[in-house]
N, C-alpha and C positions, 0 to 999 in steps of 0.2 A: 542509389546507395540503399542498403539495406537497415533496416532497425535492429538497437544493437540485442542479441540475445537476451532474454530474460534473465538467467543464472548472472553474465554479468552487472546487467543493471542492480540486480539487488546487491548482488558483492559491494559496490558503488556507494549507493544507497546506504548501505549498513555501515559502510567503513567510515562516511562521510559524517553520519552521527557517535558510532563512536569517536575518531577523532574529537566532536563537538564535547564530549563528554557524558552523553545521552544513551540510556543503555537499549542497546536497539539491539534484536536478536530472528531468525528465520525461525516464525513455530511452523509453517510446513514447507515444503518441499515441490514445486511444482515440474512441469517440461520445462526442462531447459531450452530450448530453443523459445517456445513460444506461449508458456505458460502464462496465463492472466496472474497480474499480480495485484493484491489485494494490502492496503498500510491499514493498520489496525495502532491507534493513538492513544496512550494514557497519558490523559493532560495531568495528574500527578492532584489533581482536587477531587474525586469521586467520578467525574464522567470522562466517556472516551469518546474517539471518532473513529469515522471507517472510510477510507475512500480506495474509490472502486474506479478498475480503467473507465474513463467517457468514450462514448463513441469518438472516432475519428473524423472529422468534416472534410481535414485537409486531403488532396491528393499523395502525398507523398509519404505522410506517419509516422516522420519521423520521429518526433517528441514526445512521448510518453505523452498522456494526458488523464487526468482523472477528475474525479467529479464526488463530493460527498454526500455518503451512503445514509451517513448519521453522522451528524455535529453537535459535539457534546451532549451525548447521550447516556443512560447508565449501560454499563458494564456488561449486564445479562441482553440487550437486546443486540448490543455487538456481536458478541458472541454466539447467539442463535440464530444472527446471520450466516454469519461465517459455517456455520454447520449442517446449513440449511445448504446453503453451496457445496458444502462438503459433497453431501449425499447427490446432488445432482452431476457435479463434475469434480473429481478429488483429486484434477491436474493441476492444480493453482497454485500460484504462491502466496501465504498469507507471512506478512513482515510486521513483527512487535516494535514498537517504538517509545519507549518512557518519556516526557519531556513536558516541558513550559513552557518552553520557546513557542512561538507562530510562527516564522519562518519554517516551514520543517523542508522546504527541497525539493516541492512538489509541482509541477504546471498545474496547477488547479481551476477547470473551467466554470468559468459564471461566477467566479468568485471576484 
């Protein structure tokens, strides 16, 4: 079985927190089939997070997996990530997410 495309996961992703009430939004655009996709977090207090696919251990891959980049961090070193990535591969998906909540819907490894 295959993993599911990227463009859908985010749709997914994105619908699952608006329903929540959270304003979540695509600031970029990556392959749809198999674009790395990056969540970029405003916790709504001054800092944000970044999490970034983890490698994969498992055989099979299928679970999304991610790993954070920066936890609670301010604002400009997210971003400087992000744009640092930019310039090196500008296929990604990078996904905005406003929120409070800890839950956010993530497999997050080593967490």
């Amino acid at each position: 079985m295959k993993r599911l495309r990227a463009d859908l996961w985010v749709a997914a992703f994105v619908r699952l927190h608006t329903q929540r009430g959270n304003m979540c939004v695509i600031r970029q655009r990556g392959d749809e089939i198999a674009g790395q996709i990056w969540i970029e977090i405003d916790h709504l207090d001054g800092s944000s997070s970044l999490y970034v696919p983890a490698m994969q251990l498992d055989s099979d891959g299928q679970e999304r997996a991610f790993e954070a980049r920066f936890d609670h961090s301010n604002h400009q070193d997210v971003n400087a990530r992000i744009q640092q990535e930019q310039e090196f591969d500008p296929d990604f998906w990078v996904v905005s997410l406003e929120t409070r909540d800890t839950d956010i819907g993530l497999n997050i490894v080593g967490a």
